[in-house]
C-alpha positions as CSV (number, residue, x, y, z in Angstrom):
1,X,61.3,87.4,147.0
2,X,63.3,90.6,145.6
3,X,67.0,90.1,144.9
4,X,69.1,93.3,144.7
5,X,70.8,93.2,141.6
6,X,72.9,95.3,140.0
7,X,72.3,94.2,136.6
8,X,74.1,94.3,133.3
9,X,72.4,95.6,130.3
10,X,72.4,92.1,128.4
11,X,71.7,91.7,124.7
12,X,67.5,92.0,124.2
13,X,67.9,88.2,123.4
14,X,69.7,87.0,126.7
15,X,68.7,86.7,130.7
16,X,69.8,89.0,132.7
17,X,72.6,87.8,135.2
18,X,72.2,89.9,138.7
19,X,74.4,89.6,141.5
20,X,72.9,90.7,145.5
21,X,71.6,89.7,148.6
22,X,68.3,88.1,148.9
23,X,65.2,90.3,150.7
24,X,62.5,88.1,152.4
25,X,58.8,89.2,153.3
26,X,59.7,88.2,157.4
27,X,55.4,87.3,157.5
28,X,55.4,85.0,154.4
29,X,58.6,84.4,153.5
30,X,58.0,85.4,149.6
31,X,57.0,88.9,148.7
32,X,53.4,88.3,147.9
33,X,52.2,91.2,144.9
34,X,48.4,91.2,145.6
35,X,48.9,91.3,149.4
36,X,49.1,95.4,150.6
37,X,50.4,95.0,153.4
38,X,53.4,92.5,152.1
39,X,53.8,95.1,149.5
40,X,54.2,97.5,152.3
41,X,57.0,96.3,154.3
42,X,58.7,95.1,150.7
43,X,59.3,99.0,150.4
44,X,60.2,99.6,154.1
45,X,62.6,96.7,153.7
46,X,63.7,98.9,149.8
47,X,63.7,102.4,151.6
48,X,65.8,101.0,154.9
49,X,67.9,97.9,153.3
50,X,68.0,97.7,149.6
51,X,68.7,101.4,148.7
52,X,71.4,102.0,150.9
53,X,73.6,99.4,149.5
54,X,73.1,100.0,145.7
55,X,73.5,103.9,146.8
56,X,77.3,102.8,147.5
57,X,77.9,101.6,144.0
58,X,78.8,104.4,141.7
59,X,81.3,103.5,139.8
60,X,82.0,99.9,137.8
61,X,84.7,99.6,140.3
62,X,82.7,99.7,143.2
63,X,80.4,97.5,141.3
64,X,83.4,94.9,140.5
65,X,84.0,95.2,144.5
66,X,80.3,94.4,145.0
67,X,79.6,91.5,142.7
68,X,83.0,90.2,143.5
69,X,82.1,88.8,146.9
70,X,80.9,85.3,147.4
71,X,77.0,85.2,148.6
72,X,74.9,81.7,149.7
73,X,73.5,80.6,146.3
74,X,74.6,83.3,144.1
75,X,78.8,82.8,143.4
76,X,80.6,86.1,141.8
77,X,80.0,87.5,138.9
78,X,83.9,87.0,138.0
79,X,82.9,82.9,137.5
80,X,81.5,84.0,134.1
81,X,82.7,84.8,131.0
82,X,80.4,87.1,129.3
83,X,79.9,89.5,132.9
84,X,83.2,89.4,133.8
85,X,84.4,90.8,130.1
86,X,81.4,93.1,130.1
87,X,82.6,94.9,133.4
88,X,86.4,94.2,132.3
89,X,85.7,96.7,129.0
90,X,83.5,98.9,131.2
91,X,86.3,99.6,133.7
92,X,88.7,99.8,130.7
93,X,90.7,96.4,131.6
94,X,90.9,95.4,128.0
95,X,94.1,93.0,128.9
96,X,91.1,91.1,131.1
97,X,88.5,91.3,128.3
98,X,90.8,90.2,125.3
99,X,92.1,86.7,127.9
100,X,88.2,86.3,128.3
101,X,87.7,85.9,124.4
102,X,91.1,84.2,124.1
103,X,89.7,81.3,126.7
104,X,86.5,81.6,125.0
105,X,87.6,80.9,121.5
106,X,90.0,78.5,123.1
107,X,87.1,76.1,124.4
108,X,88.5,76.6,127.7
109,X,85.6,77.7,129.3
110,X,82.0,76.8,129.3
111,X,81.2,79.3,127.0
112,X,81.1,79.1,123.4
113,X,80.2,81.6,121.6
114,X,82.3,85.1,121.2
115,X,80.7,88.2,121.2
116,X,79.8,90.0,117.9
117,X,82.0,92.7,119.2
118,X,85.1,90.1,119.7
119,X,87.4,91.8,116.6
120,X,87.1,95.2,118.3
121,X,88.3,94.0,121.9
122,X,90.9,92.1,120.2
123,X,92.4,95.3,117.8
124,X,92.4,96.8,121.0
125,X,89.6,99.1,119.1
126,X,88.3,101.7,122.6
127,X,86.5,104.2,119.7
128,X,84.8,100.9,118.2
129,X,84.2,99.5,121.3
130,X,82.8,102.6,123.1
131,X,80.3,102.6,120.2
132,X,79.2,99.3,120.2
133,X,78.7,99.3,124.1
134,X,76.5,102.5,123.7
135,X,74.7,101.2,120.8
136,X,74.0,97.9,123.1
137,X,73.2,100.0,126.1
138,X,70.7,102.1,124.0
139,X,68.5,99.3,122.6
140,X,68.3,97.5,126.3
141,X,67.4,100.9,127.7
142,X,64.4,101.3,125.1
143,X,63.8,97.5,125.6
144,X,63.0,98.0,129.4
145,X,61.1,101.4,128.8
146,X,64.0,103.4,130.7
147,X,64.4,106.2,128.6
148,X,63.0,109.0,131.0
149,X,65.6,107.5,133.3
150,X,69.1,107.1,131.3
151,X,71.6,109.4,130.1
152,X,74.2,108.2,128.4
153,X,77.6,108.6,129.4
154,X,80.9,108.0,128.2
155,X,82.4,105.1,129.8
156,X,85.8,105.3,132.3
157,X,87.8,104.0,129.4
158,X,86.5,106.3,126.7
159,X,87.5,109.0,129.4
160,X,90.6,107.5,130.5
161,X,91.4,107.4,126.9
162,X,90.1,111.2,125.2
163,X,88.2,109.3,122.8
């Protein structure tokens, strides 16, 4: 089974939460590695079903819009505390982030722990914040090898902002 996922970059010490539509293999079911021919329509299915949706996302808005909606087995992103302040900050909602920690540190949801980064989103701190983000962003990117891949780039509130 593949999932499309439009993952966040979570600390090297957590899982990864993904939120998508589920791709079958429509001969077995599961996507089977060590079977050619499985693998074969697993990137006809990528190339024809899978790209074309995660080409739509470009922006963490389009991604809230996305990961918003209610799939079979897989409920939004915006149920959880720690996604739903991670793509808060990234879209620059800090009023959203800061209510997150406040619930948090509240014991109003099941979460418990704040994030190390808690004092910056609640001094309101975008320069601090911005850094720590990137920092995070950097290690999870060397983490998973991606570093031919990334670029970094300021986030929408660090533009928004002229920090």
């Amino acid at each position: 089974m593949s999932t499309t996922a439009v993952d966040l970059m979570m600390p090297v010490r957590a899982v990864l939460h993904g939120w998508g539509e589920r791709y079958y293999d429509g001969a077995h079911g599961t996507w089977k590695i060590d079977d050619p021919d499985s693998m074969s329509r697993f990137y006809d299915v990528t190339e024809s079903q899978i790209l074309p949706c995660l080409r739509e996302i470009n922006t963490f808005d389009d991604f809230h819009n996305f990961a918003s909606r209610p799939r079979p087995f897989c409920p939004p992103y915006t149920q959880y505390e720690y996604p739903k302040m991670f793509v808060a900050l990234a879209r620059g909602d800090l009023d959203t982030a800061r209510s997150v920690c406040s619930d948090i540190a509240q014991g109003k949801t099941w979460t418990r722990s704040l994030p190390w980064f808690y004092p910056l989103i609640m001094a309101g701190d975008r320069k601090g914040l911005a850094q720590a983000l990137h920092d995070w962003e950097a290690a999870a990117v060397t983490r998973y090898k991606f570093e031919k891949l990334w670029k970094r780039t300021p986030f929408p509130f660090e533009l928004a902002a002229g920090s």
